[in-house]
N, C-alpha and C positions, 0 to 999 in steps of 0.2 A: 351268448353275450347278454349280460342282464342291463347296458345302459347302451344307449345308441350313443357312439364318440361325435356323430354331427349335432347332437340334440347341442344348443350355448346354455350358457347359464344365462337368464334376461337380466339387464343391467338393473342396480338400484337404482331406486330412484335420491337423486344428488340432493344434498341439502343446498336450499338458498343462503349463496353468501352474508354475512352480517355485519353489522356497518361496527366498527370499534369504537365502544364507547369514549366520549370526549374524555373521560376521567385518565382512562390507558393511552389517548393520545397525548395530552400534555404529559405523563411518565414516562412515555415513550419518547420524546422529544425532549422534555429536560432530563433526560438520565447523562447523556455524552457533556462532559466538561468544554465548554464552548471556549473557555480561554486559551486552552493547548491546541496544537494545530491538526494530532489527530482527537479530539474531540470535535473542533470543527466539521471536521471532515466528517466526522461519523454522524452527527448532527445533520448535515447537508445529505449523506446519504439518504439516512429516512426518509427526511425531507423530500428529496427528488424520490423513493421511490412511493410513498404515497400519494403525493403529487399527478406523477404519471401512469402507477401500478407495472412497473417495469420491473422483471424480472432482478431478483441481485446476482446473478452471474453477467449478465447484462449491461448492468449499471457499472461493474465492476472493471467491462473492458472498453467498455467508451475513451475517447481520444479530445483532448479541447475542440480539435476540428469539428467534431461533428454535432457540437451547441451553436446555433443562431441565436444569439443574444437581442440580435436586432427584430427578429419575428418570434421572437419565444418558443424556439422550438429545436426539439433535437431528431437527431439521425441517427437511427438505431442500424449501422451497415450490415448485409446479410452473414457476412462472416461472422457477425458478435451475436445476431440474432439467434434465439433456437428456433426459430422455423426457417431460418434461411434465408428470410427474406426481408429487405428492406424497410425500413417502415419509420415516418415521422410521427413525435408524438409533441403535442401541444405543451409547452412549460405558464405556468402562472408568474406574472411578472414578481413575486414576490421570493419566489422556489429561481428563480433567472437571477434575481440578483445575489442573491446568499451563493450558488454556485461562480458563478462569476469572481464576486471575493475569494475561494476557497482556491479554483484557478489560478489565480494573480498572488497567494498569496505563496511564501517561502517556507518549509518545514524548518520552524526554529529548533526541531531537538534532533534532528540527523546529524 
């Protein structure tokens, strides 16, 4: 045997995250047509997921129940979670109301 199968390979070393520049954050936030209800929506996605850096599969199966509007905070339930597990995350009163509207409001093009 020329390689021992217990030897690992040692991990690389990770690069640190980088912050996105403001220039790609406002493109990235006015790209979705905010007038239509799913531009709204898709608007407010971002939104909440930068906000709270919440996964989009995630984001995608949350329920109204599980946003506290009144504490600013959601409920990520274990079932929706990828770890399984439970977890509250902080919302900014400013990402709570834009959701909240989007909530409440009716798909005008269905």
């Amino acid at each position: 045997m020329e390689k021992n199968p217990i030897d690992f390979k040692k991990r690389k070393d990770e690069e640190r995250a980088r912050a996105i520049p403001l220039e790609v954050l406002k493109e990235l936030l006015g790209a979705p047509d905010k007038k239509s209800y799913t531009g709204f929506r898709d608007y407010c996605l971002i939104l909440f997921m930068l906000d709270t850096g919440i996964r989009s599969g995630e984001a995608l199966k949350l329920k109204k129940e599980d946003f506290n509007f009144a504490s600013f905070e959601v409920t990520i339930p274990e079932d929706v979670a990828k770890t399984r597990k439970k977890r509250t995350l902080p919302l900014s009163p400013v990402v709570a109301k834009e959701i909240k509207k989007l909530l409440f409001l009716q798909p005008l093009e269905c």
